[in-house]
N, C-alpha and C positions, 0 to 999 in steps of 0.2 A: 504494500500500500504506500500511498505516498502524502504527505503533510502540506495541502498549499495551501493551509490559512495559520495567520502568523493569532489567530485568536488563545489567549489561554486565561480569562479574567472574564469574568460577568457581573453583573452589580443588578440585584432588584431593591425596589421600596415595601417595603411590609403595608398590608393594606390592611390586617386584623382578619382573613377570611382565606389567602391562599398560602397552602404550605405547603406544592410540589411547584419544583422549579429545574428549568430546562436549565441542560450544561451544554452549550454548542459548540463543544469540541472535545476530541476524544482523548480518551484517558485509560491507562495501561491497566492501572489497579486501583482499588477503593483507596490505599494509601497514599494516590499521586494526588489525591484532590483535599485541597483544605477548605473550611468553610466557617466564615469570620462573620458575627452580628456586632453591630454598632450599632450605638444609639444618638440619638439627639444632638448630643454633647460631644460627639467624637469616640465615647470611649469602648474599647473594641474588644469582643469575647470571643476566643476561640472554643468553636464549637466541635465536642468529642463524637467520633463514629459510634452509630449505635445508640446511645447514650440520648445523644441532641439528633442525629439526625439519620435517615438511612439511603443508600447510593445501588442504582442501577446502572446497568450499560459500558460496566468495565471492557475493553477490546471492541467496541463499539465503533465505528470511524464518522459516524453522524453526531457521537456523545452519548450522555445518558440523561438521569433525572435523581434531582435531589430534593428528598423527601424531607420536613423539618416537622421533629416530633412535635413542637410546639409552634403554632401560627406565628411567624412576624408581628409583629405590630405595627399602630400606624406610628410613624418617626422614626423604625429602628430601617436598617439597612445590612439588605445580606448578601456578603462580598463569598462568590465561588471561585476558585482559580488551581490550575494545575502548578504545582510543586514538587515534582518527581523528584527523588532522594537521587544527590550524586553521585550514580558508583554506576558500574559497567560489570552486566554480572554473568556474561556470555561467554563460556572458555572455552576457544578455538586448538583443537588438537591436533596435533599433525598428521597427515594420511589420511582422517578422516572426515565422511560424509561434508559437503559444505551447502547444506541448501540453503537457496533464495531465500525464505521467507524467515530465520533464523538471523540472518544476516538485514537485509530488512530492518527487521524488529528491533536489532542494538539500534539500527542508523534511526529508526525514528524515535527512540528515547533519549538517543544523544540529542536529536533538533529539539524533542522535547524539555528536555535539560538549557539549554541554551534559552529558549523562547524563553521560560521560566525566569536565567537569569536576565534577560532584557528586559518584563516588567520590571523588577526591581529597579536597574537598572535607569529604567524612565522616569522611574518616581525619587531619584536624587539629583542634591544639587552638584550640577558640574559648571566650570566654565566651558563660554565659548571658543568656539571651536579655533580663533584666532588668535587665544589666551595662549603667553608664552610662558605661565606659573606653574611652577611643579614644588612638589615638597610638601604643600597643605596639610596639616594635621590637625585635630579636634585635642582640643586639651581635656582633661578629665572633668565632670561636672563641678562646680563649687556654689553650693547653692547663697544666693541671694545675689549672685555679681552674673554681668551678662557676655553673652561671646563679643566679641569685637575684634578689629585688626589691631596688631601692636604698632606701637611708633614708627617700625622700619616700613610697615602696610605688606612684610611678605609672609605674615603668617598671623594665626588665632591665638587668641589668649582671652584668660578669662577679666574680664574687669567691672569694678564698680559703676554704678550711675552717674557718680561726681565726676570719675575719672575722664567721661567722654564727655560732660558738659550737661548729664540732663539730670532731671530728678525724679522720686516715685510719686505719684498723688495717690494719696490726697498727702497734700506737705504739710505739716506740723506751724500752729502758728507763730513758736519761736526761730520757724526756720523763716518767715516771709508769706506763708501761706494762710488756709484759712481752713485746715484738718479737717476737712470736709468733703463728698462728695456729690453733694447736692445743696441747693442753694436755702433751706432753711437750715440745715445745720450748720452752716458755713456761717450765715448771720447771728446765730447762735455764739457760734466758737469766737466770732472778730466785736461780742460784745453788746451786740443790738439785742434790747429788751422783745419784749411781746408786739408794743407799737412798732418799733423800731424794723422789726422782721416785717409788720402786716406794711409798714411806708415804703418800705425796699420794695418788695413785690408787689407793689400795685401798678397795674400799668397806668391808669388813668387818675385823672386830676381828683374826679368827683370820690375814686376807690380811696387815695392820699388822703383827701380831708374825714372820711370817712372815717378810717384806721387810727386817725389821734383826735375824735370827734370837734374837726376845727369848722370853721366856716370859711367860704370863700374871703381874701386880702381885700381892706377895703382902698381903691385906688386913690384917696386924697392922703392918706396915710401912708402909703410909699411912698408919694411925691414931695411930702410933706419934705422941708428942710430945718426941722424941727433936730438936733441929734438924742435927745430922750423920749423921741416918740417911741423907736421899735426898744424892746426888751425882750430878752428871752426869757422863758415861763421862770425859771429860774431865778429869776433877775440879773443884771450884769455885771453884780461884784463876788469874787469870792466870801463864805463865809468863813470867820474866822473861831477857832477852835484852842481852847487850852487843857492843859490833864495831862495825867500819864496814860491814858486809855481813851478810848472811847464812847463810854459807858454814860457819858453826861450829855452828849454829843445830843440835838436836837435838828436833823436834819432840815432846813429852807433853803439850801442851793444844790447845783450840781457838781459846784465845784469848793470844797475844803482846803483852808491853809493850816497845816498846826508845827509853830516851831517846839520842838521836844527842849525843855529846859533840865530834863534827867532821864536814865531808862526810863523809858516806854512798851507797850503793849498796845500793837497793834488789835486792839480787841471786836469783841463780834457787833459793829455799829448796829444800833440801835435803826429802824424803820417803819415809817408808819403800814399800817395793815392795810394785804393788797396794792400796796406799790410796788413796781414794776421798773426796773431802769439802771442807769451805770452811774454811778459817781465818780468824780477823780478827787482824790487826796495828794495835794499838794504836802508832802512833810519837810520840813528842813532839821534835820537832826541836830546841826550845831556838834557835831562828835559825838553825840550821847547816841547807844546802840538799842536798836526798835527788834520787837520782837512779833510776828505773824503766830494771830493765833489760828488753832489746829483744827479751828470750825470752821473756813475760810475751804472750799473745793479749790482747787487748782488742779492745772495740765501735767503737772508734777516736774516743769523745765522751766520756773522760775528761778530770777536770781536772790539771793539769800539781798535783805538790807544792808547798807553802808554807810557804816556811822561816819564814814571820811566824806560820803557825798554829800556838793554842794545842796539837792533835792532829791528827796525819793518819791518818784511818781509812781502811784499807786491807784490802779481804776477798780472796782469792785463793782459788781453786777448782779441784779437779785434778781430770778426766772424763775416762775414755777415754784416761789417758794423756796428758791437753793439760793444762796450768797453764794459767789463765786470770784476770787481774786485773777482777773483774765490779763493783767498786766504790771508789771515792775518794773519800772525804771532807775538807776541810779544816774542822776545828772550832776554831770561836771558843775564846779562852783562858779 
């Protein structure tokens, strides 16, 4: 017999209803044919003879048919392909008989060997064909670092995200980012209250006044050249704060100054009920050393206080009921 189709691979879709599937192309022995379900996701089960499935039409030259004990499903995909094991297992004795179809038989499990390794073959990366690179090797896995070309660019190696210039997201917000992968949590993590998230995602003007129940700007009041007409809710001066703690503390702005005139305790500020929002704490230490108390959530990549800095900015943020220290600063004097 003679081999003119170079086919040895077939691919169906599981449709939940048919489990016999044509092989159109022939196959030596039950053991030449492999048979692989994927699912969804790519990931790939080798299915055992017997067991998962059963094969007709071995010596066949039109193929056979492969039976699967259990229906496909719909999303899974069932890969058939010839795999003939490589060996040559025909031994030629001298003086004796040499018939045709014996002879034959090796030559087409040899093309069949070949065909075999050609799919493989098609499914790796190579260069092209005008590529003058040789030597290429795969370094050994190293997990969390990725392949890339070395400095000299004539070979692989394994490297870090930083090393090539990129980074992983969701990035950390003491890295520059916002530890997030989606855009409420993202406003979340960079500090914006409940309003704060519903003013960001609004697309519209009328959603915006909505979300901090404001009313449209009245236009003689922006025009106005008045400079204490606008004020924010807050009003425009820092409040100012004394103590070693915060425990006295009666929150009316957004923004706090409190110079520390001995150690201090950054303690669990006091808030009226059902407020929602960020404060910043202006502290100026004067050398005396501030201590963060341990009811305070944090990213856990804050920097400790510095009783040498000129200002320690410090923003705290209530959500949900959770106080949250989402920022540290130590500022130069």
């Amino acid at each position: 017999m003679t081999l003119s189709s170079t086919e040895t691979k077939t691919l169906y879709g599981g449709n939940g209803s048919t489990s016999a599937f044509a092989i159109p192309f022939m196959f030596m022995r039950d053991d030449d044919i492999e048979v692989v379900l994927s699912d969804s996701k790519g990931f790939e089960s080798v299915q055992v003879l017997s067991t998962d499935y059963q094969l007709s039409g071995a010596g066949e030259q039109t193929g056979g048919i492969c039976v699967m004990n259990v229906t496909p499903e719909v999303g899974k995909t069932l890969v058939i392909r010839r795999s003939p094991a490589i060996v040559q297992e025909v031994d030629y004795v001298e003086n004796d008989a040499f018939p045709a179809s014996t002879h034959e038989a090796a030559l087409d499990n040899l093309t069949m060997i070949c065909q075999a390794l050609a799919e493989r073959l098609d499914r790796t990366i190579t260069f092209k064909v005008s590529s003058a690179v040789t030597g290429v090797e795969l370094p050994e896995p190293d997990a969390g670092r990725i392949l890339a070309w070395n400095e000299v660019g004539d070979n692989l190696s394994n490297r870090s995200l930083a090393d090539v210039g990129m980074v992983l997201l969701p990035l950390a917000v003491s890295e520059g980012g916002t530890g997030a992968d989606n855009a409420p949590d993202a406003l979340f993590s960079l500090g914006f209250g409940e309003a704060g998230q519903a003013l960001a995602m609004s697309e519209y003007a009328s959603e915006a006044l909505a979300a901090i129940n404001a009313e449209p700007a009245d236009v003689d009041i922006l025009k106005a050249d008045t400079p204490d007409i606008l004020q924010t809710v807050f009003g425009d001066e820092a409040q100012t704060h004394t103590g070693t703690d915060l425990s006295g503390l009666a929150v009316n702005r957004n923004h706090i100054k409190w110079t520390l005139t001995e150690a201090s305790s950054f303690s669990d500020v006091p808030l009226p009920d059902n407020w929602t929002g960020a404060l910043v704490f202006h502290v100026y230490p004067a050398t005396f050393p501030l201590v963060l108390a341990t009811s305070y959530k944090t990213d856990g990549g804050l920097d400790d206080p510095d009783s040498a800095a000129g200002e320690i900015r410090i923003v705290v943020e209530r959500y949900n009921g959770r106080k949250s220290i989402i920022s540290l600063m130590n500022m130069e004097a």
